[in-house]
C-alpha positions as CSV (number, residue, x, y, z in Angstrom):
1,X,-24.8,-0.4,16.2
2,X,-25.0,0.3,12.5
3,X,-23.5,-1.4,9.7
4,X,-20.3,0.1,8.8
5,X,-19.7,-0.5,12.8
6,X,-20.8,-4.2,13.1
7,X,-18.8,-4.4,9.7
8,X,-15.4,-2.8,11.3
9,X,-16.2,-4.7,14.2
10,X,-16.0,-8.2,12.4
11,X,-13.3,-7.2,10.4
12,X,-11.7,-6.8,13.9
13,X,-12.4,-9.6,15.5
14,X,-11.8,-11.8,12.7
15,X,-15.2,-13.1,12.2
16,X,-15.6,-11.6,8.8
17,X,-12.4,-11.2,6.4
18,X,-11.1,-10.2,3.4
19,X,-7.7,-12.7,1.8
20,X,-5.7,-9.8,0.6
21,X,-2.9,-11.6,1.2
22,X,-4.2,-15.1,-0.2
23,X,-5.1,-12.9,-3.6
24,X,-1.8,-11.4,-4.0
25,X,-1.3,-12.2,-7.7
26,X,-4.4,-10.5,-8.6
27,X,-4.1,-7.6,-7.1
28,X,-0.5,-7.7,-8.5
29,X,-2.1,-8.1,-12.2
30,X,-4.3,-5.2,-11.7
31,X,-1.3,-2.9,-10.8
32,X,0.8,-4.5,-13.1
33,X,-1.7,-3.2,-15.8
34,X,-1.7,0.3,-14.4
35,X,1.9,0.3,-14.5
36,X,2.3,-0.4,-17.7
37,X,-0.8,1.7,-19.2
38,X,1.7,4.9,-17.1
39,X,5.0,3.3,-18.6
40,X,3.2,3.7,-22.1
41,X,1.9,7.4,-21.3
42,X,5.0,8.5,-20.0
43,X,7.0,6.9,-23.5
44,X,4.5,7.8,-26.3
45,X,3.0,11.2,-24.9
46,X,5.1,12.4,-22.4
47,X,5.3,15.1,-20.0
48,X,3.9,18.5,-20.7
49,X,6.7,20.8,-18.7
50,X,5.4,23.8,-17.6
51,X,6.8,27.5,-18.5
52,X,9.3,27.3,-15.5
53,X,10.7,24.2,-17.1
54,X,11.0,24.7,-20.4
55,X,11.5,28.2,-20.9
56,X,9.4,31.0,-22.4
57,X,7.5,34.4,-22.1
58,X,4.9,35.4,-19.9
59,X,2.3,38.7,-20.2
60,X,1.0,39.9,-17.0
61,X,-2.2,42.0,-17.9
62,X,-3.0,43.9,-14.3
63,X,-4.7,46.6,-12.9
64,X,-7.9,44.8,-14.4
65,X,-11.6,45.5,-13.2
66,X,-12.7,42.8,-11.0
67,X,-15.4,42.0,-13.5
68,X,-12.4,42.0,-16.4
69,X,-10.6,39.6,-14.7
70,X,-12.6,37.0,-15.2
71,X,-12.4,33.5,-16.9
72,X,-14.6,34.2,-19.5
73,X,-11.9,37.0,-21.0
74,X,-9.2,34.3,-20.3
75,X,-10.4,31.8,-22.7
76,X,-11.6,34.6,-24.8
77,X,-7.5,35.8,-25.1
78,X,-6.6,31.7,-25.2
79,X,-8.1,31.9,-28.3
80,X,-7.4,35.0,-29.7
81,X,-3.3,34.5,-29.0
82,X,-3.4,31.1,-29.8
83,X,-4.9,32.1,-33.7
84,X,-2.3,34.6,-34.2
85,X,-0.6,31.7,-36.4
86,X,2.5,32.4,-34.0
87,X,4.6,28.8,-33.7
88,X,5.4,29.2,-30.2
89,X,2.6,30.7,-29.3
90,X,-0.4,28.5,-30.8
91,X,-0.9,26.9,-27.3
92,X,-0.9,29.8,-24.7
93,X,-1.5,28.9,-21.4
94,X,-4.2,31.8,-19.9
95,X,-5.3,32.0,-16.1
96,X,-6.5,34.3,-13.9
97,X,-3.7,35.9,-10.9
98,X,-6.3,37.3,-7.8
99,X,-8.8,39.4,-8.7
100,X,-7.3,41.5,-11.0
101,X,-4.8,40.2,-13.4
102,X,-4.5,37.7,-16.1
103,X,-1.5,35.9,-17.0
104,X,-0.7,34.9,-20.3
105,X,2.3,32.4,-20.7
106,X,3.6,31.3,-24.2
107,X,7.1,29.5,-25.4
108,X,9.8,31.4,-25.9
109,X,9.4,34.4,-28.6
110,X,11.1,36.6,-30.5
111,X,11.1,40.5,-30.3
112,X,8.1,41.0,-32.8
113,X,6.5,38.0,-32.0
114,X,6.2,39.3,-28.7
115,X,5.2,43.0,-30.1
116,X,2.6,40.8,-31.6
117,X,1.2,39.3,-29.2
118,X,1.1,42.5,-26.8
119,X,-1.0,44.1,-29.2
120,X,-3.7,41.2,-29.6
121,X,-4.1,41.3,-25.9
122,X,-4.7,45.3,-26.1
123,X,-6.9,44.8,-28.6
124,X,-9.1,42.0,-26.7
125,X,-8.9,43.9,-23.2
126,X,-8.7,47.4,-24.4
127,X,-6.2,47.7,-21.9
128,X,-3.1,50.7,-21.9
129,X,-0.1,48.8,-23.0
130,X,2.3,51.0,-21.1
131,X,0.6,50.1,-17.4
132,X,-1.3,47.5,-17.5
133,X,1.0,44.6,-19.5
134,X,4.3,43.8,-18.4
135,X,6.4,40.9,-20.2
136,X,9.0,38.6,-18.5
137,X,11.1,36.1,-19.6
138,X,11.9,32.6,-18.1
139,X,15.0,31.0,-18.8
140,X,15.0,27.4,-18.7
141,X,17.8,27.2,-16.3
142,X,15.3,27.9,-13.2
143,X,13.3,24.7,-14.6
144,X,16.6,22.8,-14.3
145,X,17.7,23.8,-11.3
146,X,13.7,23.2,-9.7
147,X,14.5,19.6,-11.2
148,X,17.6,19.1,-10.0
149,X,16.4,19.9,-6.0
150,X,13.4,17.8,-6.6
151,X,15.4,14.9,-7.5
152,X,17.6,15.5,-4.4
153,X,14.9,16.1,-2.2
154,X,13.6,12.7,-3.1
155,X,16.7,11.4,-3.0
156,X,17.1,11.9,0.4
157,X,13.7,11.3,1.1
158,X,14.2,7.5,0.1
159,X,16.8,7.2,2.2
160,X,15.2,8.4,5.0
161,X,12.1,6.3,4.6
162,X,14.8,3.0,4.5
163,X,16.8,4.1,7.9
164,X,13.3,5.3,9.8
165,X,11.7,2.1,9.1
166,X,14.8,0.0,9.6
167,X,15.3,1.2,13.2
168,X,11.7,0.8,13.7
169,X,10.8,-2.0,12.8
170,X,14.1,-4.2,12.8
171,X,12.7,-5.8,9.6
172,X,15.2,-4.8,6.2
173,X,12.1,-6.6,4.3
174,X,9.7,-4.2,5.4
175,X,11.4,-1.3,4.1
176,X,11.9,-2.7,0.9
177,X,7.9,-3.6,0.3
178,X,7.9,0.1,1.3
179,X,9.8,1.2,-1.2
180,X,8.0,-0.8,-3.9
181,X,4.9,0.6,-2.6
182,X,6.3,4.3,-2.7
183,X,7.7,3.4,-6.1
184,X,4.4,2.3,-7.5
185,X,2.6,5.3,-6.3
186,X,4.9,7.8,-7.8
187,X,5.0,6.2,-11.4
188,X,1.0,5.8,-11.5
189,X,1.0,9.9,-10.4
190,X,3.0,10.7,-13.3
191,X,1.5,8.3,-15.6
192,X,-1.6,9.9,-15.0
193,X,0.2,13.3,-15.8
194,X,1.0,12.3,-19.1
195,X,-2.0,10.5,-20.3
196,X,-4.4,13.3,-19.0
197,X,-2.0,15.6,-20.6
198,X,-2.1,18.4,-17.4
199,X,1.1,20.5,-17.6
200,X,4.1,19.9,-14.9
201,X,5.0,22.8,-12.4
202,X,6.5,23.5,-9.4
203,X,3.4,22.5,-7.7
204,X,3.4,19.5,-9.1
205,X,6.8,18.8,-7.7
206,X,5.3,19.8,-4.6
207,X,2.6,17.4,-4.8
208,X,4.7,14.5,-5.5
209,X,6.8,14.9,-2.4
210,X,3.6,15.2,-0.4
211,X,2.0,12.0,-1.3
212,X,5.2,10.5,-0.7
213,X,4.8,11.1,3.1
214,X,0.8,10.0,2.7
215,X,1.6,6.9,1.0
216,X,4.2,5.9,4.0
217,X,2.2,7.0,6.9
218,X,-0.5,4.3,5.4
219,X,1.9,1.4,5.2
220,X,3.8,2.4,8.7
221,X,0.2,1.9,10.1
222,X,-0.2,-1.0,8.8
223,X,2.9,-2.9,9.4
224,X,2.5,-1.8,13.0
225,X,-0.6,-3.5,13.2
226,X,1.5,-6.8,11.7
227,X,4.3,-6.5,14.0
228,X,1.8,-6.7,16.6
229,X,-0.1,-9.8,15.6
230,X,2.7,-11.8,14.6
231,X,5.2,-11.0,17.7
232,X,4.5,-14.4,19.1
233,X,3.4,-17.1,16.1
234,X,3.9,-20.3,18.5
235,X,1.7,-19.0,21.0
236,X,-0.8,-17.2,18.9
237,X,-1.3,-20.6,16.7
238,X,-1.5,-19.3,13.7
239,X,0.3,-18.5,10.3
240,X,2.5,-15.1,9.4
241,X,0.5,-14.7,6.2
242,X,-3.1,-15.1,8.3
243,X,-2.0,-12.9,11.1
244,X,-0.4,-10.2,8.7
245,X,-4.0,-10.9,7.0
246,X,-6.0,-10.3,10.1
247,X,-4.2,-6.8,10.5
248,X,-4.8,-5.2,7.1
249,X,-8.2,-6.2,8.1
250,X,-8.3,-4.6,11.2
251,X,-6.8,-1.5,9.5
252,X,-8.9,-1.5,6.7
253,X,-11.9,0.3,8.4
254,X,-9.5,3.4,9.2
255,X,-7.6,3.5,6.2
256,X,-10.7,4.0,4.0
257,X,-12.2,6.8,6.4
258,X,-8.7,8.3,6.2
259,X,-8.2,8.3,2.8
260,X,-12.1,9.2,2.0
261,X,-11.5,12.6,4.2
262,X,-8.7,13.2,2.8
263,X,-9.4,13.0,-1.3
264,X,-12.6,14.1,-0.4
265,X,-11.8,18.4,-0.2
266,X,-9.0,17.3,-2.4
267,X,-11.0,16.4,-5.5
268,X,-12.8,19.5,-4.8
269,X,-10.3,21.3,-5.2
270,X,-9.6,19.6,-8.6
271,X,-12.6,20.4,-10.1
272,X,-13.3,23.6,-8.9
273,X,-9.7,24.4,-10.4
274,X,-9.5,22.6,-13.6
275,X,-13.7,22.8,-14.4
276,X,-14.5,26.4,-13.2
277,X,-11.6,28.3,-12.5
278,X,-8.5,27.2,-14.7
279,X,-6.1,27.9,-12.4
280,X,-2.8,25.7,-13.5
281,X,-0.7,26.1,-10.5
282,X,-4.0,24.8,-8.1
283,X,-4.9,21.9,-10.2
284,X,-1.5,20.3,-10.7
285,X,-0.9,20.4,-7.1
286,X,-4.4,19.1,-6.4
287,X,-4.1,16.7,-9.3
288,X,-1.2,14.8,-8.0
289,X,-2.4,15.2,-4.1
290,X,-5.8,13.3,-5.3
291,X,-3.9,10.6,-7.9
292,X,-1.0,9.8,-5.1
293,X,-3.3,9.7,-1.7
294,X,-5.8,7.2,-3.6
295,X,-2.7,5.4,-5.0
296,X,-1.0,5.0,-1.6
297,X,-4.3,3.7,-0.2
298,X,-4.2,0.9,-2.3
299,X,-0.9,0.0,-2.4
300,X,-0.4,0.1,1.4
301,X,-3.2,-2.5,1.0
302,X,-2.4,-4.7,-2.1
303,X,1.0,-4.2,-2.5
304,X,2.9,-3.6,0.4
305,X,1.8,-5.9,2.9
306,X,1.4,-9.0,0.1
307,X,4.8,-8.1,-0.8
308,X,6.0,-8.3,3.0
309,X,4.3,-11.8,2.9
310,X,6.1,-13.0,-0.1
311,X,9.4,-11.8,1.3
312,X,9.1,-13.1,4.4
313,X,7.6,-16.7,3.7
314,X,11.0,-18.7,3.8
315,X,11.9,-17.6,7.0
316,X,12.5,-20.4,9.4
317,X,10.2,-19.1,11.8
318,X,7.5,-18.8,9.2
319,X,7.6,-22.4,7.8
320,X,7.5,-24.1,11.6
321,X,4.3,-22.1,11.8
322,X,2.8,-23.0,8.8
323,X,4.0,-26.7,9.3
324,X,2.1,-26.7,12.5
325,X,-1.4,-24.8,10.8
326,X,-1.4,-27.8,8.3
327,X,-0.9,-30.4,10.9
328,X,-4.0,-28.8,13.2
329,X,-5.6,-28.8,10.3
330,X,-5.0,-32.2,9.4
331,X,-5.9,-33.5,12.9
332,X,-9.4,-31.4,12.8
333,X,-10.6,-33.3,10.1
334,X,-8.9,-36.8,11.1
335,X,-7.5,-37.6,14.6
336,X,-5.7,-40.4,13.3
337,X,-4.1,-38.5,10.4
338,X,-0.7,-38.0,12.5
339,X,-0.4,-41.6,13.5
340,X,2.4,-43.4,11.5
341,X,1.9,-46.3,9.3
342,X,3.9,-49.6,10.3
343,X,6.6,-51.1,8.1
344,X,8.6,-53.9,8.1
345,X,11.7,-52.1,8.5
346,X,10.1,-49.1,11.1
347,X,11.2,-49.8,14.7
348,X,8.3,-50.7,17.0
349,X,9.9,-48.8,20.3
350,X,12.3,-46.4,20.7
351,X,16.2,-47.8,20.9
352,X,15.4,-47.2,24.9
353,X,13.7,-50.9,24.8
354,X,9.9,-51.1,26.3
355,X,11.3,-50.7,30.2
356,X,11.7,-46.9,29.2
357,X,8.0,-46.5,28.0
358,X,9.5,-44.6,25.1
359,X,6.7,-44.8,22.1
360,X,7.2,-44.2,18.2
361,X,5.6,-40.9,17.5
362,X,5.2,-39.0,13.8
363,X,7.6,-36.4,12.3
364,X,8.4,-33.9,14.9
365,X,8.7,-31.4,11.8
366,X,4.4,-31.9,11.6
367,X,3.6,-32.1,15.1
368,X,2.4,-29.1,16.9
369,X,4.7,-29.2,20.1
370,X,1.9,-26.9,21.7
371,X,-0.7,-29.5,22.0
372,X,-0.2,-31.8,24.9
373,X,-2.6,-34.9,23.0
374,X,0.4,-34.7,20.2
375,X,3.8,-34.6,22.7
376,X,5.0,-38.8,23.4
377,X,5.3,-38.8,27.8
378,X,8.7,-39.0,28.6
379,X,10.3,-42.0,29.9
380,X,9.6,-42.2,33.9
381,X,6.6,-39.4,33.8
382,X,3.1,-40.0,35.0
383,X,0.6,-40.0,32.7
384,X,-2.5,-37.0,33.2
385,X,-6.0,-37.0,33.6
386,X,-7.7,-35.5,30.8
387,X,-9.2,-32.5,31.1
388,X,-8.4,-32.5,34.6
389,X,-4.8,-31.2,34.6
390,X,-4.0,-33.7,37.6
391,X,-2.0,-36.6,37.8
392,X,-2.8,-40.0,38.2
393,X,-2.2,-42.3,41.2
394,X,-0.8,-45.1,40.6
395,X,-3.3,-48.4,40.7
396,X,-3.0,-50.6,43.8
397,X,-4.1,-52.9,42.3
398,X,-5.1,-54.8,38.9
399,X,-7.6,-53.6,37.4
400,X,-10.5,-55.9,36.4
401,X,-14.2,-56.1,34.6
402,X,-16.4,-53.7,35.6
403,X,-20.1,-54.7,35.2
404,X,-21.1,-51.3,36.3
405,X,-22.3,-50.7,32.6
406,X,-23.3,-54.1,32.1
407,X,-21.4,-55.2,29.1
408,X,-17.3,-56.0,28.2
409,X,-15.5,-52.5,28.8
410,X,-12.6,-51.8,26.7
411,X,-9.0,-52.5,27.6
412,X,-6.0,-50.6,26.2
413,X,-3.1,-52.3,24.7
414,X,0.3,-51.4,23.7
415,X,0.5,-49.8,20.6
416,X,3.1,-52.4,18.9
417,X,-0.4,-54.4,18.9
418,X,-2.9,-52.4,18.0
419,X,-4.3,-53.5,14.4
């Protein structure tokens, strides 16, 4: 068996673990940091909106030789349109369209500013202005209306995401560390946007609805895997926070292969876009696919299921359990822990009187009522042999000093007079 399997396997198993949960307020730092270094991209720089957004004119140059339509001549007109000394037009955005076009995408221009323009590209491509460049112009009423569908789209996404794992899961809190977790992946994306200063376009709206769905198919997993582990707390003997533990664990093998294949072609696609080819429309897509999948990795991890912890840890339920982990624990290290200490004004028998057999036991509240050495007999009941599972017969008769070992065996006494 090889590492990473041994390693997946104790993960498993429990035998070797991670506290994410226990950690919780570190892992909340670090994203609070990355929030807040998106927060301050997003309000110093900004966004940089695309043509469809804001508005503008675009030159098509076509009907280009295959070896014409290269990068090469698209930085070469970048620079050439961009020194024109043209407002609106010092930062074109150049690409390559297939094989043989170029587009060339400036803010809105007037009529000779355009005429300008047209004839710096002739005189870079040598190109026949009358069939090989046509001009468009974008309103930026289309960029609106693209905004105004993504936020609906998302809109209803949201809601969506609460029902689906509402009537899954029968757990309100679990949706809402969803949420956060969907929330904190979408502001990094764009924060990211800003700071690296890549422009916004419909395939960037694209791209932020898809790693919505990737970010929740992470957590759904592993909440699943929670849900499972912590069905039965009294009988499993353990706490929610260690069991919801023990199942990002167990996940944590698949959700880094998973995410790994996925960003893998991804941030391929990234660099062969932004570095090599300078397509816009591929690397903002790819750009926010690679920022959100990684993002919703770690937030299904860190976030969400910390968060569902936190929510959840004043729960009745919850408490009981973790009442009864601290008094196992207390027991492991001293068997005597649990026993009460006599006072003066502490009843020595229950209000039953010694005929019942009823003895004073410790705070039901710290007793584990699933250990049969910490439940009091009732009144009337046999006692057990330990270990055995069988119940004594009664003596016949008194029992006297056995010399079998040679020396004074011991003889129990009530517990009003032990010392």
């Amino acid at each position: 068996m090889g590492r990473m399997s041994r390693l997946g396997n104790d993960l498993y198993n429990g035998s070797r673990s991670v506290d994410f949960v226990g950690r919780k307020w570190l892992w909340y730092a670090i994203s609070g940091v990355i929030v807040l270094l998106a927060v301050f991209g997003l309000s110093v720089q900004g966004l940089n909106y695309g043509l469809e957004f804001t508005g503008g004119n675009q030159f098509t140059v076509s009907k280009l030789d295959p070896s014409e339509a290269s990068q090469k001549n698209a930085d070469k007109l970048r620079e050439v349109v961009g020194g024109l000394g043209i407002k609106n037009a010092d930062s074109p955005v150049v690409s390559t369209a297939g094989k043989t076009s170029i587009l060339v995408q400036t803010e809105e221009l007037t009529t000779a500013e355009s005429s300008e323009v047209t004839q710096a590209i002739v005189d870079t491509l040598g190109v026949d202005p009358a069939q090989q460049i046509s001009q468009d112009q974008i309103g930026a009423s289309w960029g609106d209306e693209v905004k105004n569908r993504a936020i609906t789209g998302l809109v209803v996404f949201l809601i969506l995401v609460i029902l689906f794992i509402w009537a899954y899961f029968r757990e309100w809190k679990m949706s809402a560390a969803a949420i956060v977790a969907l929330a904190h992946d979408m502001v990094i994306t764009v924060g990211v946007y800003a700071l690296s200063g890549f422009e916004v376009s419909p395939a960037t709206v694209t791209g932020l609805l898809t790693i919505l769905g990737f970010s929740l198919y992470d957590t759904v997993v592993v909440f699943d895997k929670i849900r499972e582990n912590t069905k039965n707390l009294r009988a499993s003997r353990t706490t929610y926070a260690r069991a919801a533990n023990l199942a990002v664990n167990q996940t944590l093998v698949r959700s880094i292969n998973t995410s790994l294949v996925a960003l893998i072609p991804v941030g391929a696609i990234l660099y062969v876009s932004a570095v090599q080819l300078g397509a816009s429309s591929l690397k903002d897509l790819a750009l926010a696919l690679f920022v959100g999948m990684a993002a919703g990795a770690y937030s299904s991890i860190f976030i969400a299921t910390p968060l569902l912890v936190q929510l959840k840890s004043n729960e009745s339920e919850i408490v009981l359990a973790e009442r009864r982990a601290k008094a196992r624990e207390r027991r492991s290290a001293d068997r005597y822990a649990s026993v009460p200490v006599f006072k003066d004004d502490m009843p020595i028998m229950d209000p039953d009187g010694p005929a019942s057999g009823g003895l004073l036991v410790a705070d039901p509240d710290e007793l584990d009522d699933e250990d049969d050495d910490d439940i009091a007999p009732r009144p009337g009941s046999a006692p057990e042999a330990m270990g055995r599972g069988r119940t004594v017969p009664a003596p016949q008769r008194p029992v006297g000093q056995s010399r079998a070992a040679g020396r004074q065996q011991p003889t129990r006494q009530p517990r009003s007079k032990r010392k």
